[in-house]
Every structure is written in structure tokens, then in C-alpha cells.
C-alpha positions as CSV (number, residue, x, y, z in Angstrom):
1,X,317.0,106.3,111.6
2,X,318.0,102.5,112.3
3,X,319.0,101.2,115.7
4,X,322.3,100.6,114.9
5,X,323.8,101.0,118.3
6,X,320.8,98.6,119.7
7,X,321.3,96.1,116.5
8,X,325.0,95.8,117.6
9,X,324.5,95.9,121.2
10,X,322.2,92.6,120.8
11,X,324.8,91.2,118.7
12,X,327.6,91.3,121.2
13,X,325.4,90.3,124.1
14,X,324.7,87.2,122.7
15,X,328.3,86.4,120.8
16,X,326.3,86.1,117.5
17,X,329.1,86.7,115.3
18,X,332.4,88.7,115.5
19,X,333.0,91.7,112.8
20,X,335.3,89.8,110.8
21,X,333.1,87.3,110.1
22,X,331.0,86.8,107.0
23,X,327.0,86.5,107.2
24,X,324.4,84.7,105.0
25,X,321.0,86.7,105.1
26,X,318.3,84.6,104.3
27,X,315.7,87.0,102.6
28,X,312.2,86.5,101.6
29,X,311.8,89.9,100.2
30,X,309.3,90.5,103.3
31,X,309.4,93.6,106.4
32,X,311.6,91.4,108.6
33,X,313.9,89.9,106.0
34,X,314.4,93.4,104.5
35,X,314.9,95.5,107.6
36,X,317.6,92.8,108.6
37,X,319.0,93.6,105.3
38,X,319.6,96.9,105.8
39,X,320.7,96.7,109.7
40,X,323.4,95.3,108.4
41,X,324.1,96.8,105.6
42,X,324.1,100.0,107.6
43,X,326.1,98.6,110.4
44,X,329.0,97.5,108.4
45,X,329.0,93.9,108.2
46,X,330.6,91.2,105.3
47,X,327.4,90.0,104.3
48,X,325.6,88.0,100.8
49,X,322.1,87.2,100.3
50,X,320.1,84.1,99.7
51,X,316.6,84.1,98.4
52,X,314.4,80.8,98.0
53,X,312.3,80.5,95.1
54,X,309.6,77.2,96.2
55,X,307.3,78.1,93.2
56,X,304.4,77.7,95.4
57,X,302.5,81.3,94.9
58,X,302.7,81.4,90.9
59,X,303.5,85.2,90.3
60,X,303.9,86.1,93.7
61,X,307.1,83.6,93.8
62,X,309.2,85.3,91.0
63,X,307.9,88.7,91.9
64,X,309.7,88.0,95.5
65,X,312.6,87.0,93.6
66,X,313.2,89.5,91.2
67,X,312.3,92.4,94.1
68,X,315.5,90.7,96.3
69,X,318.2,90.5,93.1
70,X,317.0,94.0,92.7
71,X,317.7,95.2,96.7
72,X,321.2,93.1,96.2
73,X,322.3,94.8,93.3
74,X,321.3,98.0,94.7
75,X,323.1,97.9,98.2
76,X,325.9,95.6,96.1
77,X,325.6,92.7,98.3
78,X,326.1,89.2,96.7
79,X,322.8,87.2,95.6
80,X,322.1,83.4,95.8
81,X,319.3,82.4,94.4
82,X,317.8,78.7,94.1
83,X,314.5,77.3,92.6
84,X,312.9,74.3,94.4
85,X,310.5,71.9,93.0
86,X,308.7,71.9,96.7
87,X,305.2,70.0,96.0
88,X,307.2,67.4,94.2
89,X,309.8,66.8,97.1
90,X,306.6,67.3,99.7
91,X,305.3,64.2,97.7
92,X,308.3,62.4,97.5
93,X,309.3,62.7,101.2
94,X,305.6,62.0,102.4
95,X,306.1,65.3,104.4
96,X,303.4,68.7,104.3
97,X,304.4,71.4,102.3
98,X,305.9,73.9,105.3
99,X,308.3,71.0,106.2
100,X,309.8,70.4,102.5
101,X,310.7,74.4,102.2
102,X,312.1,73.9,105.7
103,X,314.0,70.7,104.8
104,X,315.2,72.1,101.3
105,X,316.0,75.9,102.4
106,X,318.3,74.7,105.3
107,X,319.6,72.1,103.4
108,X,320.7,74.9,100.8
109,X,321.6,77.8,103.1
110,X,324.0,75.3,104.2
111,X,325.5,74.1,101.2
112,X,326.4,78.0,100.6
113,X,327.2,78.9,103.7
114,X,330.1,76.3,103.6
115,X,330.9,77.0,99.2
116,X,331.2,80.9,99.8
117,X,333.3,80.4,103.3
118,X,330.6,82.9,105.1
119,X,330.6,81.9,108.8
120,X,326.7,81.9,109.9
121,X,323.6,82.0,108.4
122,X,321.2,84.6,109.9
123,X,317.8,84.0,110.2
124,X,314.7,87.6,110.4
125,X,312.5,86.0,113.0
126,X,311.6,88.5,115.7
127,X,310.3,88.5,119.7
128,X,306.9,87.8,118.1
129,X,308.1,84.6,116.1
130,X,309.6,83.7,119.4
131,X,305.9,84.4,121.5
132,X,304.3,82.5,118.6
133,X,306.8,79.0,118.8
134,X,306.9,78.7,122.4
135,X,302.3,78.7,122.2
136,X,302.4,76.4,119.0
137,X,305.2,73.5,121.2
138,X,302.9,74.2,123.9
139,X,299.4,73.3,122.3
140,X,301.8,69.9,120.6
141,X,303.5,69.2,123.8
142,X,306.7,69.8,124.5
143,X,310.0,70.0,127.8
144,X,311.5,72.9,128.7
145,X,313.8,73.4,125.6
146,X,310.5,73.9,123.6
147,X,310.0,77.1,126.5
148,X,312.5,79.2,125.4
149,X,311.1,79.6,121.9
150,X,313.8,80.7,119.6
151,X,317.7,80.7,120.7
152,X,319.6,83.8,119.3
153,X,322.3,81.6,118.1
154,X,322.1,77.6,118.0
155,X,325.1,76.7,116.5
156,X,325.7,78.3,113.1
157,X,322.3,79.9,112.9
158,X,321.7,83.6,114.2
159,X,319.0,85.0,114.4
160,X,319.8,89.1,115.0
161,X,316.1,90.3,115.4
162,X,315.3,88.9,118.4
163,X,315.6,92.4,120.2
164,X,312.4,93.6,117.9
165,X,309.0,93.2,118.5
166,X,306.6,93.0,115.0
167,X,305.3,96.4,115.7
168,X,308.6,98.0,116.8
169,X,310.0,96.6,113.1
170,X,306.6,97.6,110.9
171,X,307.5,101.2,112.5
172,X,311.1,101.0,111.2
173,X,310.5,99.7,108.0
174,X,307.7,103.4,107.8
175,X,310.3,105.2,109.3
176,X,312.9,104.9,106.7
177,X,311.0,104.5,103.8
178,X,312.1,100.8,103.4
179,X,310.6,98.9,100.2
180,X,309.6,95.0,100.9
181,X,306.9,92.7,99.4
182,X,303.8,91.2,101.1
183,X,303.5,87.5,101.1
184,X,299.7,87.2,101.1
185,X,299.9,83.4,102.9
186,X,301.0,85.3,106.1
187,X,297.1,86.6,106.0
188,X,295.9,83.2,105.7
189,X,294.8,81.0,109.3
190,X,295.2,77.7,107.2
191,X,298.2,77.1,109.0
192,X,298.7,76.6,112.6
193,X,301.0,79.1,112.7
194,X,299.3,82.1,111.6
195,X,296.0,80.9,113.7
196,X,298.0,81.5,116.9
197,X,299.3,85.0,115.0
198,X,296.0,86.1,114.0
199,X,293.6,84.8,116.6
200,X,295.6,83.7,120.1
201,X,298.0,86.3,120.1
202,X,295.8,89.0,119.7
203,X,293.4,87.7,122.3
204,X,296.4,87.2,124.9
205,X,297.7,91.3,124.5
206,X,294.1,92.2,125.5
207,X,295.1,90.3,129.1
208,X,298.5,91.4,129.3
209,X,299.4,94.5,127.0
210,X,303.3,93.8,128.0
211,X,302.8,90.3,126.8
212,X,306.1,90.7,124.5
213,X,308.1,91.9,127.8
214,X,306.5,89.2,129.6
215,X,307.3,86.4,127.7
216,X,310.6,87.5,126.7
217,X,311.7,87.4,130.7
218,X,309.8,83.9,130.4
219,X,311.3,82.7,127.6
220,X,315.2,83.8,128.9
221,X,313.9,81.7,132.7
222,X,313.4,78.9,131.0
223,X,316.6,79.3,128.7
224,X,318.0,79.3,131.7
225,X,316.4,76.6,133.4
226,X,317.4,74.3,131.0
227,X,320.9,75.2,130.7
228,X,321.3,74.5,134.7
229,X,319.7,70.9,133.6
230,X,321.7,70.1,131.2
231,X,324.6,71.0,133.5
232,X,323.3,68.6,136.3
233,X,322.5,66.1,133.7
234,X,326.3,66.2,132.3
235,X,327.8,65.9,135.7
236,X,325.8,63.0,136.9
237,X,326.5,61.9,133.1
238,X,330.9,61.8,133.9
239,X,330.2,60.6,137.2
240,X,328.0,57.6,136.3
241,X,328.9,56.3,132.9
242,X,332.7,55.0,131.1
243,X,333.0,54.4,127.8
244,X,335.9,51.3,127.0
245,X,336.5,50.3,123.9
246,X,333.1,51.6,122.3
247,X,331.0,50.0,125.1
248,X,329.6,52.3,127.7
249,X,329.7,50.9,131.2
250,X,327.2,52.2,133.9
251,X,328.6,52.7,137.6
252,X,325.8,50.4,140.2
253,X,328.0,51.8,143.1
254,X,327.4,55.4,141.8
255,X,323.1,54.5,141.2
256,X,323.1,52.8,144.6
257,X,325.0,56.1,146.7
């Protein structure tokens, strides 16, 4: 049984989407990607599918693909599918590998999002993927907009997972039987990433076995927090500054009192 009433409850909370509109899943073929498939699926919704094929895991790369045109045809969802030459554009752009499928992949979902008039893209990343961001801008440095992790919705990006924890959605995908593929560089700690995944993470639900709780309530303080700021920061903003004639004219008097 899927959480349906849960999946749309989260949905409506956070003004994701509205049921008229149309939604481009992006799926790997992987647990989340999949189950996100399906919630929706389930649910109702006008949806299509994109896959991303970055030729980076030889077989493992067209097995992906061909295992996500098969779940479109059979749940007859619509399928976009694209090829990337990602080393070659990593090389190009003097940028790592993760950042060219990051670049290329939103670059794409875009370009369909706005050819096949669908209204956002959603995104599978979970309460864990959220735990895991707000630790990795931590160890770089970050303000409090790195804090909050993960919005739900930043503009038309949604992310409709974020109610799930990883275990909670390795139980569903059990529960129901649900087919997905394994990406074997999720197993790997070369990447900062899955070190924090596979060696922090664990390490911090041995202090705090509510850690996912915790840091959800966390994460929605500091979502919070910054929203006030920004707030403050636009009034004082109107109050201080004037724009005439594409010049932008700060107020002493207003500094000074």
C-alpha cells in the first residue's frame, strides 16, 4: 500500500503543484526515483518521464535506461530520454564530473519542461538527501540558506519526497513489490557525498536515533529564520535605496537615523 493520502497531504502543504498541472519526473531508474514514479502514478497526476543517459558506467548506463523506457511504457507515461557526452563537457568546462551531469541534466530538464508545456520538474531526493546537504555546506562553509538543506519547491523545482526518510522508502519499495536498479557508485566513499552517507551519518544516529526528526525541525527553524531575514533585509532595502533612471541612490538620512 502507498501513502497516497500522506504523498498528497505533503503536496498541498507546501503548494508544490496544483492537480491540473503537468509534472516532469526526473528518473534514474533507482528506489527513490521509482517509488516517486509510482506515487504519482497512483495518485492521479499528468505526469512524463525524463531519464539521463551520461555514459559514465559503461553497461550499467544503458541498462538504467532501457529499465526506465520499459517502466514508462508499462504505466504509459511519456519518456524523454537524452545521451550526454559528460567527461567531454567536464573537460571542456574545466569542471569535476558531478558538476557537468548537474550542469547538463538541469540544463535539459529545462529545455523539456518548457517544449512539452509541463509546469514543474520534480526532483526524488528524500529527508536523508536533505540531512546529508545541510552536513556537506557545513564542512564547506556556508549562511543560513545552506541550513535548511533542501527546499520542497524553489521555483519550478519540486521535490515531493521530502516527507520520506531512506528507510521509510526502502520499506515501500519491499512492500509493494516495486522493481528499480542499483547504481553501484552510491556504494562508493570517493565522493564527498556518499562519505557523509556512509560514514558521518551513520555515526550521528548512534547519538541521536531521531536524528531524521531532529534535523527536520532544524532544517524548517532555519527555513524560517532566513525567511524573517530576508524580510528585514527587503524592508530596510525600500526604505534605504531609489532607483532613477537606472542609477540606484542610497538614502545618508535613512543610514544616519
Amino acid at each position: 500500500m502507498l501513502p497516497i493520502d500522506s504523498f498528497n497531504a505533503f503536496i498541498n502543504h507546501q503548494q508544490l503543484f496544483s492537480a491540473n498541472d503537468k509534472v516532469l519526473l526526473a528518473v534514474s531508474g533507482g528506489k527513490d526515483s521509482v517509488l516517486m514514479v509510482h506515487l504519482f502514478k497512483t495518485a492521479g497526476y499528468d505526469i512524463g518521464i525524463a531519464h539521463c543517459n551520461f555514459n559514465l558506467r559503461a553497461d550499467e548506463s544503458q541498462r538504467d535506461e532501457t529499465f526506465v523506457r520499459m517502466l514508462a511504457n508499462t504505466l504509459n507515461i511519456p519518456f524523454h530520454v537524452k545521451h550526454f557526452d559528460t567527461k567531454t563537457y567536464a573537460e571542456e568546462h574545466k569542471v569535476s564530473t558531478q558538476m557537468a551531469a548537474r550542469e547538463l541534466r538541469y540544463t535539459w530538464f529545462e529545455n523539456i519542461r518548457a517544449e512539452y508545456n509541463y509546469q514543474y520538474i520534480a526532483l526524488a531526493q528524500h529527508n536523508d538527501d536533505a540531512i546529508e546537504t545541510v552536513l556537506l555546506n557545513l564542512t564547506r562553509g556556508t549562511g543560513i540558506a545552506g541550513l535548511h538543506g533542501i527546499m520542497a519547491k524553489r521555483a519550478l523545482l519540486i521535490r515531493p519526497l521530502l516527507f520520506l526518510s531512506r528507510n521509510e522508502i526502502e520499506l515501500l519499495i519491499a512492500e509493494n513489490n516495486i522493481d528499480f536498479v542499483e547504481d553501484s557508485s552510491n556504494a562508493t566513499t570517493k565522493y564527498a557525498r556518499n562519505k557523509i552517507r556512509h560514514q558521518v551519518v551513520p555515526v550521528l544516529k548512534e547519538i541521536n536515533p531521531n536524528l531524521e526528526q531532529t534535523f527536520a525541525h532544524n532544517i524548517q527553524r532555519f527555513a524560517e529564520t532566513e525567511m524573517v531575514l530576508q524580510q528585514a533585509v527587503a524592508g530596510i532595502k525600500k526604505e534605504l535605496f531609489v532607483e532613477k533612471q537606472g542609477v540606484v541612490h542610497i538614502s545618508i538620512e535613512g543610514i544616519q537615523g
